[in-house]
PDB file of N, H, CA, C and O in Angstrom:
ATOM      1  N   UNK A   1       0.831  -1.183   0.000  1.00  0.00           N
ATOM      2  CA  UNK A   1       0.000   0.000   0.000  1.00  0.00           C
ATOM      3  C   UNK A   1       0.879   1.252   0.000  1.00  0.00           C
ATOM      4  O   UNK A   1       0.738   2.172  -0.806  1.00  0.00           O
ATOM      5  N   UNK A   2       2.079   1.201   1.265  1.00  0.00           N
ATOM      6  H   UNK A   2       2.194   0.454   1.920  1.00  0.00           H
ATOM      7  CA  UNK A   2       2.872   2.000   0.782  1.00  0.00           C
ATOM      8  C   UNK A   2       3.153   2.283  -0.541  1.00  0.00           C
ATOM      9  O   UNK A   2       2.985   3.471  -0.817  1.00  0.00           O
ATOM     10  N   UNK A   3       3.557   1.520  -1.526  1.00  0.00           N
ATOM     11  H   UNK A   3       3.693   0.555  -1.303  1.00  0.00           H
ATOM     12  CA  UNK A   3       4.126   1.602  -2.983  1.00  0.00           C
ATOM     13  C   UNK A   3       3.367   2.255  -3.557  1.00  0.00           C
ATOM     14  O   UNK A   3       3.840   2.742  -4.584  1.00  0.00           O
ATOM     15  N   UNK A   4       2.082   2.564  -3.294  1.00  0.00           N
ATOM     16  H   UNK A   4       1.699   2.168  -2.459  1.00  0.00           H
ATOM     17  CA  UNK A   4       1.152   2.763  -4.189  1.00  0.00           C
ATOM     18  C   UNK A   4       1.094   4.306  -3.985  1.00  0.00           C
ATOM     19  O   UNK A   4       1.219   5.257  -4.757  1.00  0.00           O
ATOM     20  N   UNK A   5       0.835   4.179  -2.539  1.00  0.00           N
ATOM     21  H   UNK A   5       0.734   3.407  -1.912  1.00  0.00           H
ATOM     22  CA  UNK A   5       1.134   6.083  -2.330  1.00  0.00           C
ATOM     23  C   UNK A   5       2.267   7.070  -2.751  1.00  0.00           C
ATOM     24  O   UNK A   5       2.108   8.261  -3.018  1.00  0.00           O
ATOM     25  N   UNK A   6       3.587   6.280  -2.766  1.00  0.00           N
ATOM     26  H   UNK A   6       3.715   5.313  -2.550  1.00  0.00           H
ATOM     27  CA  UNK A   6       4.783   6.697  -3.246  1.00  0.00           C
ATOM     28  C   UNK A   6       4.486   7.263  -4.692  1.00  0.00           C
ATOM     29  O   UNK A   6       4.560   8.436  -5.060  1.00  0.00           O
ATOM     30  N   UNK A   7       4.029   5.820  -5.633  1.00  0.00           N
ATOM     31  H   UNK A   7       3.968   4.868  -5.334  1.00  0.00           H
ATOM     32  CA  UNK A   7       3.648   5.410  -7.370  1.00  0.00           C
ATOM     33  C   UNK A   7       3.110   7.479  -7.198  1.00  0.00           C
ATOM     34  O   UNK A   7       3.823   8.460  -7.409  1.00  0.00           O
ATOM     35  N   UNK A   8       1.492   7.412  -6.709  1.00  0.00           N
ATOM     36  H   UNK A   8       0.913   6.615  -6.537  1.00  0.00           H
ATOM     37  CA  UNK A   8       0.803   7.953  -7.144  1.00  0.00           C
ATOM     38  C   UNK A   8       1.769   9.593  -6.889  1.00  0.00           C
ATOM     39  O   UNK A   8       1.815  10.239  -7.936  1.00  0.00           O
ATOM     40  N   UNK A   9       2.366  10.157  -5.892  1.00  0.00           N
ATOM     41  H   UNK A   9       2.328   9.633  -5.042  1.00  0.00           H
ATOM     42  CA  UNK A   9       2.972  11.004  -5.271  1.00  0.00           C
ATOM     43  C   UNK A   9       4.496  11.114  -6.506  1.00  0.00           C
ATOM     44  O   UNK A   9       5.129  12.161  -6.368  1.00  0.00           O
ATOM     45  N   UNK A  10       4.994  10.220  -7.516  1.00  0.00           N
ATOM     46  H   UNK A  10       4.480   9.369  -7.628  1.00  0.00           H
ATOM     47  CA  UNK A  10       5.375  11.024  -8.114  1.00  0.00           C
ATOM     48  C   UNK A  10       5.003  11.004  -9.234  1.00  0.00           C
ATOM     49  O   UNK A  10       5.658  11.513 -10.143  1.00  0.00           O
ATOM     50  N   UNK A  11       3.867  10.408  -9.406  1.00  0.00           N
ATOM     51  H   UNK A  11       3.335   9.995  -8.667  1.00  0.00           H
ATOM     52  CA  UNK A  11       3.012  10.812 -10.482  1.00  0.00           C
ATOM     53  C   UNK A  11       1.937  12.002 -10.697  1.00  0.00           C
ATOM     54  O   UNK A  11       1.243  12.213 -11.691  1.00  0.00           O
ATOM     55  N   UNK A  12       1.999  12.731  -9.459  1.00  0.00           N
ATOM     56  H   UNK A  12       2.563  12.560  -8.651  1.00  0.00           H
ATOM     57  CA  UNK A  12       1.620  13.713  -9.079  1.00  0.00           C
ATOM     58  C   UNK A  12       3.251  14.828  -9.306  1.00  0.00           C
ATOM     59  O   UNK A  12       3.069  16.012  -9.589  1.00  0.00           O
ATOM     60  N   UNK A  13       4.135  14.509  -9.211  1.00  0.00           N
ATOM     61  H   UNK A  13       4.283  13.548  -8.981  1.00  0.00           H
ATOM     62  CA  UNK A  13       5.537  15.570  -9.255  1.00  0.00           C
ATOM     63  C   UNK A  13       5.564  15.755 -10.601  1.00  0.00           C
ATOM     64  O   UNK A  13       6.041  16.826 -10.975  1.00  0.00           O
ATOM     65  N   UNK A  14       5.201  15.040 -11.377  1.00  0.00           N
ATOM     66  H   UNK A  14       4.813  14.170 -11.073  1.00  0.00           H
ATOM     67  CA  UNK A  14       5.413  14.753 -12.879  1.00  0.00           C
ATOM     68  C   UNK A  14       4.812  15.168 -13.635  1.00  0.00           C
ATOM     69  O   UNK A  14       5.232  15.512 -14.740  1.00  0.00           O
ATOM     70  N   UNK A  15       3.100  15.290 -13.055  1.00  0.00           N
ATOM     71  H   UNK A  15       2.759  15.011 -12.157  1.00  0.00           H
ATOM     72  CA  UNK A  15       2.302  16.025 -13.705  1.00  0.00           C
ATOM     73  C   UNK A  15       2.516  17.774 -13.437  1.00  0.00           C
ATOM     74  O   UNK A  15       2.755  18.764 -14.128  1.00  0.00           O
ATOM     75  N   UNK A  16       2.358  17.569 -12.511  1.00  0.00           N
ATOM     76  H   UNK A  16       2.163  16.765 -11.949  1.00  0.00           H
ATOM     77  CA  UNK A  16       2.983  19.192 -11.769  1.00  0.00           C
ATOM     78  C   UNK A  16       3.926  19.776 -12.682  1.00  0.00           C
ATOM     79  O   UNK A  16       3.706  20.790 -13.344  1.00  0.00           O
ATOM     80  N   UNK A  17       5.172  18.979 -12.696  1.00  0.00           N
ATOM     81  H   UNK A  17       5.351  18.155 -12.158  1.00  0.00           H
ATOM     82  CA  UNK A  17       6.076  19.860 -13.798  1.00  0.00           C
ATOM     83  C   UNK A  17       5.603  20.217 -15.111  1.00  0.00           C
ATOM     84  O   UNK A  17       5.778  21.338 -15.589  1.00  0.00           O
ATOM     85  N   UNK A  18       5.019  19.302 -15.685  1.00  0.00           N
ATOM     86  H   UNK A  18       4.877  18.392 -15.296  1.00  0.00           H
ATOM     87  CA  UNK A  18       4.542  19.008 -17.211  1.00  0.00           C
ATOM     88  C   UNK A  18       3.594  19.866 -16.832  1.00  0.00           C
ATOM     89  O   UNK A  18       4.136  20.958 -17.002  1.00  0.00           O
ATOM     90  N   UNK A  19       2.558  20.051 -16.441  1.00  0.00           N
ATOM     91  H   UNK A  19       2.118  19.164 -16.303  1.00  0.00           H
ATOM     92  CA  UNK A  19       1.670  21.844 -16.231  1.00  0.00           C
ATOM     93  C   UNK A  19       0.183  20.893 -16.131  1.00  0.00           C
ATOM     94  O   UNK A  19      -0.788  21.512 -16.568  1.00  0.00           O
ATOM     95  N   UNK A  20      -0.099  19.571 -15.651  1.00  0.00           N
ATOM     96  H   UNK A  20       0.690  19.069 -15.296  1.00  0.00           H
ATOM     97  CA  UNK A  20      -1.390  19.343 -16.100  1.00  0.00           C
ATOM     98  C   UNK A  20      -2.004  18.966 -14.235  1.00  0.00           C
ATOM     99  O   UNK A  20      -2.136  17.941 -13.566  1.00  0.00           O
ATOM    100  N   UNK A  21      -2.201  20.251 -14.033  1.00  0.00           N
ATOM    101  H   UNK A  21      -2.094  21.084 -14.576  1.00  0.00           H
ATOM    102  CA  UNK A  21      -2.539  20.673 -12.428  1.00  0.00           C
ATOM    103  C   UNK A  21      -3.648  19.440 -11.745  1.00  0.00           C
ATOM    104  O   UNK A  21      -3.612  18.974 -10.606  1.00  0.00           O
ATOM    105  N   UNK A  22      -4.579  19.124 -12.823  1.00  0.00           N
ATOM    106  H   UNK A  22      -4.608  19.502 -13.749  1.00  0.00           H
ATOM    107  CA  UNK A  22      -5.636  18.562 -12.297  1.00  0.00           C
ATOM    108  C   UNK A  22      -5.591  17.420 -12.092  1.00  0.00           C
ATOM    109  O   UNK A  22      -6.241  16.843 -11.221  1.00  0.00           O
ATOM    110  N   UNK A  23      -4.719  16.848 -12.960  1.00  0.00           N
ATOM    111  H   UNK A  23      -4.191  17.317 -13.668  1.00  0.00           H
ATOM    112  CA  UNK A  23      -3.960  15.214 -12.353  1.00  0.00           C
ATOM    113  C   UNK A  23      -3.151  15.203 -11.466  1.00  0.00           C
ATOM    114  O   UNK A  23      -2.809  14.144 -10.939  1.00  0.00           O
ATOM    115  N   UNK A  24      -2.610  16.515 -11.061  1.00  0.00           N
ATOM    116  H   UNK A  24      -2.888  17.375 -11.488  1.00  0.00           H
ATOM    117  CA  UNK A  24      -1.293  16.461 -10.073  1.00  0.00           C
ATOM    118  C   UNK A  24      -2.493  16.163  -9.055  1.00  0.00           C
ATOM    119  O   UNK A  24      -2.700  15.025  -8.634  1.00  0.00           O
ATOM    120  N   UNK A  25      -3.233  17.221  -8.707  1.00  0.00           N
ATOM    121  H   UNK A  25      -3.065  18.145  -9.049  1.00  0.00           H
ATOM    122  CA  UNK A  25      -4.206  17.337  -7.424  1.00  0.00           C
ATOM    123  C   UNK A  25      -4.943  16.141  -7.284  1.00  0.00           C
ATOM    124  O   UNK A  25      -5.068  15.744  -6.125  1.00  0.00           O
ATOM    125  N   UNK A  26      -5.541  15.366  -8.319  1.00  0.00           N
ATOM    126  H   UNK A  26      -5.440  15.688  -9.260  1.00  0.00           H
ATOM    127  CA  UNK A  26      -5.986  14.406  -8.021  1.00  0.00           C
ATOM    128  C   UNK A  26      -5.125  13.349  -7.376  1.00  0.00           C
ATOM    129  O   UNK A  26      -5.538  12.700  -6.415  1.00  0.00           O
ATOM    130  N   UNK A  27      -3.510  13.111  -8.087  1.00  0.00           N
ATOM    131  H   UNK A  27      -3.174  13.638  -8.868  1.00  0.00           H
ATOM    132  CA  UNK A  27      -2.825  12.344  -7.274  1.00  0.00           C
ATOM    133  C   UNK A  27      -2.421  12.551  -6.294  1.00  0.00           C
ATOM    134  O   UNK A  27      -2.413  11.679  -5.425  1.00  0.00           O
ATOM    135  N   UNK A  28      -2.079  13.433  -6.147  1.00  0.00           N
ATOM    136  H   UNK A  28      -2.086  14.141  -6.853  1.00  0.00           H
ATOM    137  CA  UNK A  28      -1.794  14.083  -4.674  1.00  0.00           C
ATOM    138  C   UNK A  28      -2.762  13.553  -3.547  1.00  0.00           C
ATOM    139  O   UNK A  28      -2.232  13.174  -2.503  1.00  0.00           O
ATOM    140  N   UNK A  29      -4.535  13.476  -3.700  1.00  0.00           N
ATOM    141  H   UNK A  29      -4.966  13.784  -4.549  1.00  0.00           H
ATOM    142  CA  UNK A  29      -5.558  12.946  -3.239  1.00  0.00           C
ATOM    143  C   UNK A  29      -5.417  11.821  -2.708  1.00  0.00           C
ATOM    144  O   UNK A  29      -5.391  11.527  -1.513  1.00  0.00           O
ATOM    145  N   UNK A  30      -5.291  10.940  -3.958  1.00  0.00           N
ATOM    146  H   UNK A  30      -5.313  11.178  -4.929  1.00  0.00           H
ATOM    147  CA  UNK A  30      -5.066   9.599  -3.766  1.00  0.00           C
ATOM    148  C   UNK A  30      -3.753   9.398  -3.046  1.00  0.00           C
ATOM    149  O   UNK A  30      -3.660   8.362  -2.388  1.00  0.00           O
ATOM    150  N   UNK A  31      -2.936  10.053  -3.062  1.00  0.00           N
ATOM    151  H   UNK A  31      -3.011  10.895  -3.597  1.00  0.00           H
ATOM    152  CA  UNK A  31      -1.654   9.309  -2.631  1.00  0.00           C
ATOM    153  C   UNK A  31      -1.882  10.198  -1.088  1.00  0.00           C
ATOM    154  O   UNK A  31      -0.841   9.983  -0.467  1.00  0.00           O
ATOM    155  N   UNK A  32      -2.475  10.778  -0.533  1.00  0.00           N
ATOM    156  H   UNK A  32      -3.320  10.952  -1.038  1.00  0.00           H
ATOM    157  CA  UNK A  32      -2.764  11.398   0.907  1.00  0.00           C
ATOM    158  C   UNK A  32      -3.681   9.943   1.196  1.00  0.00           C
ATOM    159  O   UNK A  32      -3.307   9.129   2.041  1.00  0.00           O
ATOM    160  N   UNK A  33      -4.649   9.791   0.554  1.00  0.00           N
ATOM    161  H   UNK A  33      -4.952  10.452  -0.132  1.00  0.00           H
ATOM    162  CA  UNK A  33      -5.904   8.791   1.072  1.00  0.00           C
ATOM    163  C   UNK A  33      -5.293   7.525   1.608  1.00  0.00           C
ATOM    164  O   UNK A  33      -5.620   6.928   2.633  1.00  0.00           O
ATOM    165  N   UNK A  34      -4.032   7.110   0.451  1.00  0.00           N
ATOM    166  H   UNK A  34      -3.766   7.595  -0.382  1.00  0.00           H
ATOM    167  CA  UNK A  34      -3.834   5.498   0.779  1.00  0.00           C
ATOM    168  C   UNK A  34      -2.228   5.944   1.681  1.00  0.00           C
ATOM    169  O   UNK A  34      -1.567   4.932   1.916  1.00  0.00           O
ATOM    170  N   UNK A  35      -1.659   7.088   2.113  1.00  0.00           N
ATOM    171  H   UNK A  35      -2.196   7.909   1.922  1.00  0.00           H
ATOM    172  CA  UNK A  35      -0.853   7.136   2.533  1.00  0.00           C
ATOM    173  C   UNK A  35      -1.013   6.847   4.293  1.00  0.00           C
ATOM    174  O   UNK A  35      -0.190   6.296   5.024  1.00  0.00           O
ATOM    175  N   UNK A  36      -2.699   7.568   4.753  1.00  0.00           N
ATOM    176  H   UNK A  36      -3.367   8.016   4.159  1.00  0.00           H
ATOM    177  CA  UNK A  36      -2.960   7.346   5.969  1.00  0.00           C
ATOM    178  C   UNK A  36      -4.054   5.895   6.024  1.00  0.00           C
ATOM    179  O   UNK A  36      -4.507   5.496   7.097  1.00  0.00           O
ATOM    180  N   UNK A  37      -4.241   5.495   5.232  1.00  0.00           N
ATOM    181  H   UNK A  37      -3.874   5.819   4.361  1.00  0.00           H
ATOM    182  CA  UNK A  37      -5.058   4.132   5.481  1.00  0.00           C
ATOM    183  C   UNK A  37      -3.427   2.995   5.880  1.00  0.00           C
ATOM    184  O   UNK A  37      -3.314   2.270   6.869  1.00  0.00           O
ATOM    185  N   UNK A  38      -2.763   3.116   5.174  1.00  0.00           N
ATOM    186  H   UNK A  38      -2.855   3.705   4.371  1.00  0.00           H
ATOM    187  CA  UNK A  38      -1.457   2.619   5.363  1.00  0.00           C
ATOM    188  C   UNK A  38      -0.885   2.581   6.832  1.00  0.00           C
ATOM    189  O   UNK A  38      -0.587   1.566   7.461  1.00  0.00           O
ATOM    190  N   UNK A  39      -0.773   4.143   7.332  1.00  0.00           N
ATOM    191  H   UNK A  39      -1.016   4.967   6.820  1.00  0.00           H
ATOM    192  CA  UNK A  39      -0.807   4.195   8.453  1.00  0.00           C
ATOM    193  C   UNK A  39      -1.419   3.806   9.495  1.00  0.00           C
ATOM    194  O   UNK A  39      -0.696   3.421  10.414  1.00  0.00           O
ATOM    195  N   UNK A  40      -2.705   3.778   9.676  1.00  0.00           N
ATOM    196  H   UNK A  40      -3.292   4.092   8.930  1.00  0.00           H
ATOM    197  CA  UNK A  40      -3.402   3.369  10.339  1.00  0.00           C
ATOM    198  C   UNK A  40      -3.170   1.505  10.729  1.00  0.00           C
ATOM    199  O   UNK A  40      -3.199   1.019  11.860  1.00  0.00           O
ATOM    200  N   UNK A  41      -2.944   0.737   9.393  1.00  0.00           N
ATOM    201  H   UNK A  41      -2.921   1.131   8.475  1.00  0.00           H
ATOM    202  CA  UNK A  41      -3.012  -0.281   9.102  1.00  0.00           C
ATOM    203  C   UNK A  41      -1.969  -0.820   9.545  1.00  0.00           C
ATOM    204  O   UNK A  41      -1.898  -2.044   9.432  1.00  0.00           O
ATOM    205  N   UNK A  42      -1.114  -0.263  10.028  1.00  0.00           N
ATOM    206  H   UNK A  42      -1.172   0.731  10.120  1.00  0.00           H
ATOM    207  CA  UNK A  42       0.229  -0.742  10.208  1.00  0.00           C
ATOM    208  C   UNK A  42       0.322   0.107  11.648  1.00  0.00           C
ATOM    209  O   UNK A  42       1.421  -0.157  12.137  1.00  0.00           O
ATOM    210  N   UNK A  43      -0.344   0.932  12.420  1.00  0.00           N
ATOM    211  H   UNK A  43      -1.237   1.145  12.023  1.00  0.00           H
ATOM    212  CA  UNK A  43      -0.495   0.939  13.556  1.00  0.00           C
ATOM    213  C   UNK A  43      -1.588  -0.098  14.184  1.00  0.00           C
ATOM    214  O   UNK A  43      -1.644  -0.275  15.401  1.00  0.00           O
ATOM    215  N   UNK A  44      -2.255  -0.616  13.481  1.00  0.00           N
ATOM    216  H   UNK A  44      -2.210  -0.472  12.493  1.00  0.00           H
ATOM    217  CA  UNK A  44      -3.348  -1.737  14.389  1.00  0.00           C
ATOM    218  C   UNK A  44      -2.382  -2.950  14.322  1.00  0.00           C
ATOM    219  O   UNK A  44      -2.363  -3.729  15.275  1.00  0.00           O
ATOM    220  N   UNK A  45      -1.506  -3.171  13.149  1.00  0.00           N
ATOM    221  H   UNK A  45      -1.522  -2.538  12.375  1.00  0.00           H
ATOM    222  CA  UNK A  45      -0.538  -4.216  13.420  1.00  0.00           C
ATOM    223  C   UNK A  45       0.005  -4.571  13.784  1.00  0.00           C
ATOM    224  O   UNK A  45       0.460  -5.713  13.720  1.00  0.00           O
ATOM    225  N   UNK A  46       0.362  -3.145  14.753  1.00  0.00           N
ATOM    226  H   UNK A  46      -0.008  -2.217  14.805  1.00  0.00           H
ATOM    227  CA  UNK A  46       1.239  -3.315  15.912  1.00  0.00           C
ATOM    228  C   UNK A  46       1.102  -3.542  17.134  1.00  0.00           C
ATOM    229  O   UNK A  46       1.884  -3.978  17.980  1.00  0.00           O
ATOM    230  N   UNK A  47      -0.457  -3.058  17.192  1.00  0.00           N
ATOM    231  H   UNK A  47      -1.092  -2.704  16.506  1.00  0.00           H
ATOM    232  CA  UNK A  47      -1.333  -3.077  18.604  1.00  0.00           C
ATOM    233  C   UNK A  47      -1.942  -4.071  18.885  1.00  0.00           C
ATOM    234  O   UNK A  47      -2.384  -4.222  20.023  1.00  0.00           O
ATOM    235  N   UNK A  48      -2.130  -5.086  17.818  1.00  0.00           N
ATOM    236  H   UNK A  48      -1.771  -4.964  16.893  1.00  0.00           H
ATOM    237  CA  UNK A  48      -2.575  -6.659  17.699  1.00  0.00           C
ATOM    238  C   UNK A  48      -2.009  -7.952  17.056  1.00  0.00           C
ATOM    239  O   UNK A  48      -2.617  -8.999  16.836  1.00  0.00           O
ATOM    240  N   UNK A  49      -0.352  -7.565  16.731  1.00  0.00           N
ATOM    241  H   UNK A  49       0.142  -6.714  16.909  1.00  0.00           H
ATOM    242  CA  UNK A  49      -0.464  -8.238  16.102  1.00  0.00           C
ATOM    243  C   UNK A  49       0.775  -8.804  17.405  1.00  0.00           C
ATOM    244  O   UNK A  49       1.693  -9.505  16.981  1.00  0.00           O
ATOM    245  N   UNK A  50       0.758  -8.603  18.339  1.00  0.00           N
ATOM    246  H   UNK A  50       0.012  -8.034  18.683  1.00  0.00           H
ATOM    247  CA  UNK A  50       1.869  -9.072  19.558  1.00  0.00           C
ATOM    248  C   UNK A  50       1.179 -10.313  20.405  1.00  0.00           C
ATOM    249  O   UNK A  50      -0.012 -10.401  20.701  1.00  0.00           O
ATOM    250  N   UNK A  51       2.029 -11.069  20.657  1.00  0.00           N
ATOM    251  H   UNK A  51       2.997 -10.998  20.416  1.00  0.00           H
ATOM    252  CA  UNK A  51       1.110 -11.949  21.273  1.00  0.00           C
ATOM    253  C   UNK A  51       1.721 -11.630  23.135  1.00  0.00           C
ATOM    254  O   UNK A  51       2.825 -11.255  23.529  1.00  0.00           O
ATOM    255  N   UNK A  52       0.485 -11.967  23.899  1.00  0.00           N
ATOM    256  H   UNK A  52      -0.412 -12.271  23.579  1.00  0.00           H
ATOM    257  CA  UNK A  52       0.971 -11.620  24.641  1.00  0.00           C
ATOM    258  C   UNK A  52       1.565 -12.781  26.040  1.00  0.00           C
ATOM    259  O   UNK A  52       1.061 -13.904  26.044  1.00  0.00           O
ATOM    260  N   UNK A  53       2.342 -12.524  26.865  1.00  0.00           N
ATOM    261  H   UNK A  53       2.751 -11.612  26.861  1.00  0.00           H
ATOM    262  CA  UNK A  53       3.146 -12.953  28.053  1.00  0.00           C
ATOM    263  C   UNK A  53       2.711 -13.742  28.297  1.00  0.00           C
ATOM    264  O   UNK A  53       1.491 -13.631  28.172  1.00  0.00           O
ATOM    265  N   UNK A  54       3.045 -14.727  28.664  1.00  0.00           N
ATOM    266  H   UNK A  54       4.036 -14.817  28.766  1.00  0.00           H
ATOM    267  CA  UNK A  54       2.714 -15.939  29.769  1.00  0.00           C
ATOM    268  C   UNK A  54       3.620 -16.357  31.283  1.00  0.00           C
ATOM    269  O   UNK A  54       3.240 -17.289  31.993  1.00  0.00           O
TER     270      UNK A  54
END
């Protein structure tokens, strides 16, 4: 999921340079959206994925 946010984030730098604003912003979108679902996802992994003491 990471990869994907990265993908979209410089496919967003790329459009940006090349002048076509409305794909930058849209990727930019997407790559914010799956950048904190990522996060999240990988903080519950951490909070459950421990087994605990005996």
């Amino acid at each position: 999921m990471l990869y994907y946010a990265i993908a979209f984030l410089i496919i967003a730098l790329i459009a940006g340079v090349l002048g076509f604003g409305g794909i930058a912003g849209a990727a930019v979108g997407i790559a914010k959206i799956l950048f904190f679902i990522f996060l999240a996802l990988f903080v519950l992994a951490l909070l459950f994925g421990r087994k605990p003491r005996v």
